[in-house]
N, C-alpha and C positions, 0 to 999 in steps of 0.2 A: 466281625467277620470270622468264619468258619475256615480252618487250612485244610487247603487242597492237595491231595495227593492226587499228580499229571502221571499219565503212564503212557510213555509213546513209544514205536516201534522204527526202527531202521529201514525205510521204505524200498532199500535196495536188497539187504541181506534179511528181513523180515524177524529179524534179531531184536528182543526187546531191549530197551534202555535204561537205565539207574532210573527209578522213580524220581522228582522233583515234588517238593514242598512248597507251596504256595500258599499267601495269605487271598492273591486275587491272581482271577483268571481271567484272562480277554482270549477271545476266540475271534481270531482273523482270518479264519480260513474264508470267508468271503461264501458267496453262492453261487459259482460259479465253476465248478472245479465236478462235482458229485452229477456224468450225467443221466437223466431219468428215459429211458427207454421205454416204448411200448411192449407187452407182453409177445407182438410176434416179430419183433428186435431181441429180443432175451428170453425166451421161454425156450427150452432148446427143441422140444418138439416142432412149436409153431416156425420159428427158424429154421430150422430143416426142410420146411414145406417150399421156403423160399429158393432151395436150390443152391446151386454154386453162385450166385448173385456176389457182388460184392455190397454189405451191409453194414455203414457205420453210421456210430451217431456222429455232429458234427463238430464234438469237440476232438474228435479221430480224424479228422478231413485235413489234407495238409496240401496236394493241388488235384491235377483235372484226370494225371497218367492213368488212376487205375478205373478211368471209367470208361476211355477212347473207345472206340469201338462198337458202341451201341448206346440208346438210351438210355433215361438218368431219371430217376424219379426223385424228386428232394421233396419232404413229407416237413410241412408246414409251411410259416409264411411269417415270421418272427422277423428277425436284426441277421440273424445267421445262415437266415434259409435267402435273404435275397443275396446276401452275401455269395454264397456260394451257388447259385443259381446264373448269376453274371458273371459269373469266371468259367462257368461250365460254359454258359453259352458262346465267350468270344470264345473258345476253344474248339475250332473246326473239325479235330478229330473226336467230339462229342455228337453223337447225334441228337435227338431230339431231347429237351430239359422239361421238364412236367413238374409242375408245383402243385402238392395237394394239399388243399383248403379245404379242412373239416367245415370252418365258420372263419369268416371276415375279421377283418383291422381295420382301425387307422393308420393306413401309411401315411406318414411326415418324412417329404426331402429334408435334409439336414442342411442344405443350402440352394441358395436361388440361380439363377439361369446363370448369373455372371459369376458363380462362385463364392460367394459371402455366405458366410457359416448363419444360416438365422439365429443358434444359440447367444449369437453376441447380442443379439436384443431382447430375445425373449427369454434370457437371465437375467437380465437387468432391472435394478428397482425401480425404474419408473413403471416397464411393464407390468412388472405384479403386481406391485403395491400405486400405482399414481393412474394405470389407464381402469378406465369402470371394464368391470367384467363381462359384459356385452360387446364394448368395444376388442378386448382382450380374444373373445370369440370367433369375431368376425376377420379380425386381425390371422387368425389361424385356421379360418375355414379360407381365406383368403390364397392363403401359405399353398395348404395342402390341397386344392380344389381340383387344379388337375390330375395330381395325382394317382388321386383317389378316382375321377372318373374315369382313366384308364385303365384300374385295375379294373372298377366293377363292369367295362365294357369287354375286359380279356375273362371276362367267369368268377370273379373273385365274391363272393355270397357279402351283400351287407353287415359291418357289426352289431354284434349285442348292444342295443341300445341306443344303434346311432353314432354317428361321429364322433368321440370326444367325450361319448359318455363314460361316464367309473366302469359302466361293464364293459366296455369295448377294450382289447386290447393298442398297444401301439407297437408299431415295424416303423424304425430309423431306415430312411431309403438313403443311402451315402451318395450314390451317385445315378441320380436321377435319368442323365441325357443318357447316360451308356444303357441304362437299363430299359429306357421306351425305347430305346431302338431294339434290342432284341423281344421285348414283348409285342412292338408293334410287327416286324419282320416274322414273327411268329417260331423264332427258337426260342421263345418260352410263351409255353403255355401252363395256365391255370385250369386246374381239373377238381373234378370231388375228392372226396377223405376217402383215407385205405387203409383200413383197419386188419392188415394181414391176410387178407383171402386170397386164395388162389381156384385156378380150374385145376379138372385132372389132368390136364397134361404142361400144369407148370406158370401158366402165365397170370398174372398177377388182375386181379379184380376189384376199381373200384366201390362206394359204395353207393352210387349209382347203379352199378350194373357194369358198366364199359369197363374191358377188358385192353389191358396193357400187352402185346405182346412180344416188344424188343426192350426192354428192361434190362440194362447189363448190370445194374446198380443202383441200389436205394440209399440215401443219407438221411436221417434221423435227424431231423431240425427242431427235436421234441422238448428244447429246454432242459434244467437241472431241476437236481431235489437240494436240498439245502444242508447235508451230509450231516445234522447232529446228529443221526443214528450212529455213524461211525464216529465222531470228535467227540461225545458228551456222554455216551451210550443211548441204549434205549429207556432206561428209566426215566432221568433229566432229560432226555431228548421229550419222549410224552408229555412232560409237563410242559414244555417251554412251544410245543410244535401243537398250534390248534386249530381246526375249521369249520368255519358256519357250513353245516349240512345244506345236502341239494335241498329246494321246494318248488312252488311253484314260479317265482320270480328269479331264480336261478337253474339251469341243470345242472349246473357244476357244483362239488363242494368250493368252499373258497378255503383254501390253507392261509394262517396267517403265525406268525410270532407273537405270544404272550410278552412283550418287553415293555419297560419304560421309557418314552421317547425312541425306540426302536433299536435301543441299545443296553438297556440293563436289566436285569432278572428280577422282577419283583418279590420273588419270596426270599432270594437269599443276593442281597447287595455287594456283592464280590465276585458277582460271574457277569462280564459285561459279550457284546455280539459287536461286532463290528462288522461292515462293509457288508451285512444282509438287508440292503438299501436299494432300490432301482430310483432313478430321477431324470429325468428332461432336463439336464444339469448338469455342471462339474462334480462330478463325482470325486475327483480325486480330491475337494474340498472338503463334498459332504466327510471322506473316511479321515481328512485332516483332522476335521472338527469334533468328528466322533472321538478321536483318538485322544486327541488333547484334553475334551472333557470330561473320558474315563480315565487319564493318567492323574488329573487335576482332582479327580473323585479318590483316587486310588489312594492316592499322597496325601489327604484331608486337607486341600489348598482349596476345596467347596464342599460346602455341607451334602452330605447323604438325604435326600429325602424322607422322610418318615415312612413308617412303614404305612399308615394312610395316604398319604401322596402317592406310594409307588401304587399301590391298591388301584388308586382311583385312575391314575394316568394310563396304567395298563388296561383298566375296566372300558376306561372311555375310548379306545383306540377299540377295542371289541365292537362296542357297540356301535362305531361309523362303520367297523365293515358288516356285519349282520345290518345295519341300515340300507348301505351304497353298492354291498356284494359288488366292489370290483374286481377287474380282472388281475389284478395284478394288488394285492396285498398290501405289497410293503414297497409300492411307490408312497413319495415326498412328492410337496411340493419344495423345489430345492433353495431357494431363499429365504421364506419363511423357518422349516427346519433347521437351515445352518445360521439364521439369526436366533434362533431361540438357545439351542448349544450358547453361542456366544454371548448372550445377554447372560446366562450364570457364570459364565468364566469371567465377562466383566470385559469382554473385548471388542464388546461392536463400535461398528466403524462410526466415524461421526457425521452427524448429518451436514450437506452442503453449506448450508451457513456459515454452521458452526467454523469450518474450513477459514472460511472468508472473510470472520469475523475481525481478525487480526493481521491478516492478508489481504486486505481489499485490493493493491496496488500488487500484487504480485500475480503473474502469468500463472508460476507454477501452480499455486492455490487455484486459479479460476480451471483450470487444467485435471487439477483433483477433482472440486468437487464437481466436473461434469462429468468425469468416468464414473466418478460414484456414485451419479444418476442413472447417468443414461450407459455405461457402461458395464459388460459381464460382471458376475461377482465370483471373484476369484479368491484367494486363499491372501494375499497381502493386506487385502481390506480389514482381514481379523486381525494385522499386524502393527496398525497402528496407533492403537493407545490398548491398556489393558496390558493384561495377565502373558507374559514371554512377547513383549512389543519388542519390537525393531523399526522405529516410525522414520526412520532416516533411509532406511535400503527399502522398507514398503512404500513409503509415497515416491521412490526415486522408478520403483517397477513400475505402478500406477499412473506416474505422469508422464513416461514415458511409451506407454501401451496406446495403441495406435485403433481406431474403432472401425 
């Protein structure tokens, strides 16, 4: 491994720092922090045209105060935009909430009428790996059915590809009942894309055509860039930042990460990524898992891949997105991912049986392995045999954990 010389700056006084020497680098800053504005959100001219409006993206969003007083246009329809779109709306001193849909999702409630988070089952190993994939399907068209017919009954344009397809995006709906009541009540409405246009005398223009004309405030629901331009610069940033160009079975470019297993730099094995991961899943697993098996790489407590291995695992992860062109790159599936991590660190959990084996007459043991079936997979499950076990405080969380 090549040493690193880190050069960071004082984010308050913008004062630079003592350089640091490093033999490895991990870069945590995650993707979520850098966010990506459209050109007439940041372009200062185009911005300008928008008038005294109030215009942030929504990682500037903090409550409803600076928008009272008139209508609200919130520009997407992601995890953030419904978010913030429900708070405007129970807020009576808001007037009318418009959500603009360039193109459709998959909205997924994150829990069912009574409250029960679905993730607890559909992270769990029976779902992924025990139910067939058609059941699996139907299981989740089942989930999301209403949903989803209510959006596309309020305007919300069909996804790319269909429900559930790689090109379709996915919006986490957190809370379901509060949110059909204001879309069905009609303080939210669904409307077309608006791509910064205005009339002359100020009011804001669809790109259908239909003209917006109480607009106190537009939020920027437009997602993040993935800031290596600024952490890595733009040289290493280019290498490591690639995307299948638009064609005919896409319009979008699809951006993705050149990495191995979505976390190490193939051409130089001392620069690892962390937490640039999206999953339908514990995430705060997947960035456990990540973490563990770059410090376990770092410390030579597991072999380094060759440099054909890293080659090929980064080649191959190219080529299922120029196949699948989904909408989202650098989702996981989140079990599979976080067992493969832990099959080289040597810490996957063991299979039910195996539990029972020498336990047959104990509650606890039968206790285990049905969470480890049919229960979330959470971060303990990697703690119990293997590389940093704790198998006495992980099966005491596990047998305890309530489904």
């Amino acid at each position: 491994a090549k040493q690193w010389t880190v050069r960071a700056r004082d984010c308050a006084t913008g004062r630079e720092l003592p350089p640091v020497m490093a033999d490895f680098v991990m870069v945590c800053t995650g993707k979520l922090w850098d966010p990506s504005l459209p050109d007439w959100a940041s372009a200062p001219a185009k911005r300008a045209a928008l008038g005294d409006r109030v215009v942030v993206h929504s990682n500037e969003y903090r409550n409803t105060a600076p928008f009272r007083g008139g209508d609200v246009l919130v520009v997407g329809v992601g995890n953030s935009a419904l978010d913030v779109a429900l708070e405007l709306a129970q807020d009576p001193q808001v007037g009318q909430v418009f959500m603009s849909a360039r193109r459709g999702t998959t909205v997924i409630p994150t829990q069912d009428s009574s409250g029960h988070p679905h993730d607890l089952f559909l992270t769990s190993r029976f779902f992924q790996y025990k139910l067939p994939s058609k059941l699996r399907m139907l299981y989740m068209y089942r989930m999301t059915k209403a949903a989803n017919e209510a959006f596309a009954k309020a305007g919300l344009p069909p996804p790319p590809g269909g429900l559930f397809s790689p090109q379709s995006p996915g919006s986490n709906l957190k809370q379901a009942e509060a949110f059909m009541k204001e879309l069905n009540r009609g303080r939210i409405r669904i409307i077309s894309g608006f791509a910064g246009e205005t009339t002359a005398d100020g009011h804001l223009v669809l790109t259908d055509g239909t003209v917006l004309d109480a607009v106190k405030g537009i939020i920027a629901c437009t997602g993040y860039k993935t800031g290596l331009n600024r952490t890595l610069g733009p040289s290493l940033a280019a290498e490591i930042m690639r995307e299948v160009p638009a064609d005919e079975k896409s319009a979008r470019p699809v951006p993705y990460l050149h990495l191995y297993k979505r976390t190490l730099y193939p051409a130089d094995p001392s620069l690892f990524l962390l937490g640039f991961i999206t999953s339908f899943g514990n995430e705060a697993c997947v960035g456990e898992m990540q973490a563990r098996w770059a410090t376990a790489m770092a410390a030579g407590q597991i072999p380094t891949p060759s440099q054909a291995e890293l080659a090929q695992g980064a080649s191959q992860f190219a080529a299922n997105v120029r196949r699948l062109r989904p909408s989202v790159a650098e989702f996981v599936r989140f079990i599979p991912f976080v067992d493969d991590l832990a099959a080289d660190l040597g810490c996957s959990p063991p299979e039910p049986l195996e539990v029972l084996k020498s336990r047959w007459f104990s509650p606890a043991a039968w206790r285990l392995a049905y969470n480890l079936t049919f229960g979330p997979v959470i971060q303990s499950q990697f703690r119990l045999r293997g590389r940093d076990a704790d198998p006495s405080r992980a099966e005491n969380i596990l047998v305890r954990s309530k489904l």
